[in-house]
C-alpha positions in Angstrom: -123.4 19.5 39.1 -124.9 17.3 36.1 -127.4 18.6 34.5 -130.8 16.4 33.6 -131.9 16.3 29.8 -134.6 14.8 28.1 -134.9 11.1 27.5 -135.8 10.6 23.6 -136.4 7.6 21.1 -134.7 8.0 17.5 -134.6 5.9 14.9 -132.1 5.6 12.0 -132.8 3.7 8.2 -131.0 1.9 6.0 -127.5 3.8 4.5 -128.3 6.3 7.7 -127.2 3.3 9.8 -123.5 2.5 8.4 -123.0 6.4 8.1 -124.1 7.2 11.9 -122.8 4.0 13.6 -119.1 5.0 13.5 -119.8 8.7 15.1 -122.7 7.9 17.7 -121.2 5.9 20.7 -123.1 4.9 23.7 -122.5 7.0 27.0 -121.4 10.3 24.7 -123.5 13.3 24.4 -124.0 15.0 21.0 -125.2 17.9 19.6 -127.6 17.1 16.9 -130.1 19.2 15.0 -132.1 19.1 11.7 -133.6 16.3 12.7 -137.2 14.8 11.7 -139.9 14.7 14.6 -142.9 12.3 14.6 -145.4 11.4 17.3 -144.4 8.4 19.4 -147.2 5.8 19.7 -147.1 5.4 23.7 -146.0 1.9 23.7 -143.0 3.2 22.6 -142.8 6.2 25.0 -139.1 5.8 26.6 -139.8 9.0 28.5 -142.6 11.8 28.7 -141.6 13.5 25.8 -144.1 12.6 23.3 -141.7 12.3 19.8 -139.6 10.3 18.5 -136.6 11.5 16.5 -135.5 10.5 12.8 -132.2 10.9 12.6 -131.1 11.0 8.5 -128.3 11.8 6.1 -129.1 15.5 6.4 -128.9 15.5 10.0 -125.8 17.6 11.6 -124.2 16.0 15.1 -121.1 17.1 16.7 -120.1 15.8 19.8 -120.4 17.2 22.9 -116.5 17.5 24.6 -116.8 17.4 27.9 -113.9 18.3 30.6 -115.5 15.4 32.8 -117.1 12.8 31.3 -120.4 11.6 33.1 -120.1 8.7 35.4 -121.6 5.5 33.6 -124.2 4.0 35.2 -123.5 0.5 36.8 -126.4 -1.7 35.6 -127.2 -5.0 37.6 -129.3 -7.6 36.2 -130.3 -9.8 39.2 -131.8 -13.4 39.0 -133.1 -15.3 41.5 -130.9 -18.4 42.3 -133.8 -21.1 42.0 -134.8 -18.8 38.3 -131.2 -19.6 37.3 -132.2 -23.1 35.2 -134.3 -21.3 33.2 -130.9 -19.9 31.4 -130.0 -23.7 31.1 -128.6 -24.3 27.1 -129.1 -21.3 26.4 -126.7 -18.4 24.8 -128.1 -16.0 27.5 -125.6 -16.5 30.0 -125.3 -15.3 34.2 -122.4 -13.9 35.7 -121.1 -16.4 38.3 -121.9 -13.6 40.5 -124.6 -14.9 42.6 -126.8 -13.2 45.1 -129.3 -14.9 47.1 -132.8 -13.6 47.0 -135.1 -14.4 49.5 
């Protein structure tokens, strides 16, 4: 059974950014406390939780070992084959998967 959590933003400055980006990697789960909490202005809001976490040098995260690793989600991006010039010269490229939207 998988277990829901909560759905937060966080933000990391400066030096916290070379420090953190070597131990935090996407689709792992962490434990991580002592961090700083501030109110999130709702244009930010990725979820209901109303703050937004500051993650800095005096934050402690260990990661989260888990005997199965959570299924990643399989993300689609789909585009309308007459939309598709609009990615004409540009570095946004499609996959030359195509599906017909009618």
């Amino acid at each position: 059974m998988m277990q829901q959590g909560t759905k937060v933003s966080a933000v990391i400055y400066g030096n916290d950014i070379r420090f953190f980006a070597a131990m935090l990697m996407p689709f792992r789960r962490y434990y991580i406390s002592s961090v700083a909490l501030r109110k999130v202005e709702s244009r930010y809001k990725v979820s209901d939780y109303p703050y937004s976490w500051v993650i800095h040098n005096r934050t402690l995260v260990e990661e989260y070992v888990e005997q199965v690793p959570p299924v990643i989600p399989c993300h689609f991006e789909l585009t309308a084959f007459e939309n598709l010039f609009r990615f004409a010269d540009t570095e946004n490229l499609q996959s030359k998967f195509m599906l017909y939207l009618r």
